[in-house]
N, C-alpha and C positions, 0 to 999 in steps of 0.2 A: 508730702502733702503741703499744699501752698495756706500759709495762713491768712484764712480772712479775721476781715474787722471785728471787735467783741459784739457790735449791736449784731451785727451777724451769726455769731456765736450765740449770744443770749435767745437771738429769734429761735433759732436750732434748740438752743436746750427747753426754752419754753412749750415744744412741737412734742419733743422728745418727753416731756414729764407729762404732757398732756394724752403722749399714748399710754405712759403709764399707768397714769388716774382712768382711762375709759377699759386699760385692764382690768384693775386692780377695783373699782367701783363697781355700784349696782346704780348704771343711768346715770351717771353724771351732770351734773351742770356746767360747764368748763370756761371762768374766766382770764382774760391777761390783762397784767396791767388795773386792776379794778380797783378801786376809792372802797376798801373795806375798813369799816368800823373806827374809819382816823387814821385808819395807813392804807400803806399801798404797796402790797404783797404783788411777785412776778406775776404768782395764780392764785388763783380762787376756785377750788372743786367742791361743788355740793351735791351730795349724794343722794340717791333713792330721788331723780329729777326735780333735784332743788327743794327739799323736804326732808331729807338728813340733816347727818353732819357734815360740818365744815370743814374742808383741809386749808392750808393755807401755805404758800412755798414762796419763800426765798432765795434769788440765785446770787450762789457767790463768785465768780469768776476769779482761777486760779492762774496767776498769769505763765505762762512759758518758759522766761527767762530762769526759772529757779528748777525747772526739770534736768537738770543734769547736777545738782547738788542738791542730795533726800535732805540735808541737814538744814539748808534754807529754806528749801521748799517746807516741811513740816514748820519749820517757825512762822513763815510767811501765812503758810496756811490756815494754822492755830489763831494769831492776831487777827486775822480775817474774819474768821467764823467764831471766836469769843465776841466780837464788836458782833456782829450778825444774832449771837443767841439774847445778847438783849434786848433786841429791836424784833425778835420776831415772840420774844415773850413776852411781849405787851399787846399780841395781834390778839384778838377775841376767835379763836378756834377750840373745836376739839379736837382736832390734827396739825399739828406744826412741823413744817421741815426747811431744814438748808438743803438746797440742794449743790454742788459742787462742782463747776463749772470747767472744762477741760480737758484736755489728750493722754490718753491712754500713752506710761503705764502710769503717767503724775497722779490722777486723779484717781485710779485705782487700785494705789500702794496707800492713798490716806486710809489712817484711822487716826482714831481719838485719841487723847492721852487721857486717862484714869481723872483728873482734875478736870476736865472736858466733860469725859462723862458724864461726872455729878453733875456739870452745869446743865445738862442737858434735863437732866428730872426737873418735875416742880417743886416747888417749896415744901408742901405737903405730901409729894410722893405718887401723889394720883396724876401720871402725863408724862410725858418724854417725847422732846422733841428731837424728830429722825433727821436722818443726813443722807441724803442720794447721792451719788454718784453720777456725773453725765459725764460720759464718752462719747467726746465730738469726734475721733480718730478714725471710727469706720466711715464708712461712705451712708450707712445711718446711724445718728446716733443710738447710743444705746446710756441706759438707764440701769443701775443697781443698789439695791439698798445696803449702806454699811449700819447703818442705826436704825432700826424699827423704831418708827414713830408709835408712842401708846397715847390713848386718849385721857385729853384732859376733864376737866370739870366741863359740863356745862354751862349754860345757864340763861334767864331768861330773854339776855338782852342777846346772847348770840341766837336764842332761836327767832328773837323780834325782826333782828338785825338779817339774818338772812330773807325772810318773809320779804321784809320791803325793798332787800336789795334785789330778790330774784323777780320781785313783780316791774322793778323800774329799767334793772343794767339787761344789755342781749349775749349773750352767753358766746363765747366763740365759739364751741361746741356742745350739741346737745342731741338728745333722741328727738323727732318730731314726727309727728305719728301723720 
């Protein structure tokens, strides 16, 4: 397979978590790239047509060169996605995930290490941020989950915060009757 460019890549994975989210949802609202709540997460999925909850994804792109040594690759990877779980635990969701950008078998040999893990809960336990998997390697990508994202807290400002972002931003995808 000839490698293309990351923003190539990242377009691909963003496609690829977007079919996930209109699986995986009830009516999605499906943003890229969106201005949420002070950051700017890859997506933006709100659920039950923009009247749910929030998911929120970040992509981590795993670069190539470290696939043919697990030993660098898992460090490479780790330092990647520990910088990434603080920066997506400060996104205002009830659903947080990295998602982990690259060619089969790289990306589908990660798992977490046990200290990972724990970073992955909330503070108080109620929330866990997941970890996807994209497999850019097939001729479509494909999408698996290693970390089941659990829901966080709510709260008023995410349910404000969506209200007026889904009344102003246009959704990349949607149901439209």
């Amino acid at each position: 397979m000839i490698e293309s460019p990351t923003q190539q890549d990242l377009g691909r994975a963003k496609n690829a978590v977007q079919d996930y989210f209109i699986r995986k949802l009830l009516i999605p609202k499906i943003y890229f790239d969106a201005d949420w709540g002070g950051t700017k997460p890859d997506l933006v999925a709100i659920d039950r047509a923009g009247v749910g909850d929030v998911h929120v994804v970040q992509l981590v792109k795993i670069a190539t060169e470290h696939e043919d040594d697990p030993t660098s690759l898992k460090i490479y990877a780790d330092i990647l996605i520990n910088a990434q779980i603080e920066e997506i635990r400060k996104t205002p969701a009830q659903f947080r995930y990295l998602a982990l950008v690259g060619l089969a078998p790289t990306v589908d040999s990660y798992q977490p290490s046990s200290d990972q893990t724990k970073k992955l809960l909330a503070e108080d336990g109620v929330g866990r941020i997941g970890i996807l998997l994209v497999d850019l390697a097939e001729s479509e990508a494909v999408v698996r989950t290693a970390v089941r994202a659990e829901r966080f807290r709510s709260s008023r400002d995410i349910i404000a915060n969506a209200d007026i972002f889904v009344a102003k931003a246009t959704p990349n995808w949607e149901v439209r009757e």
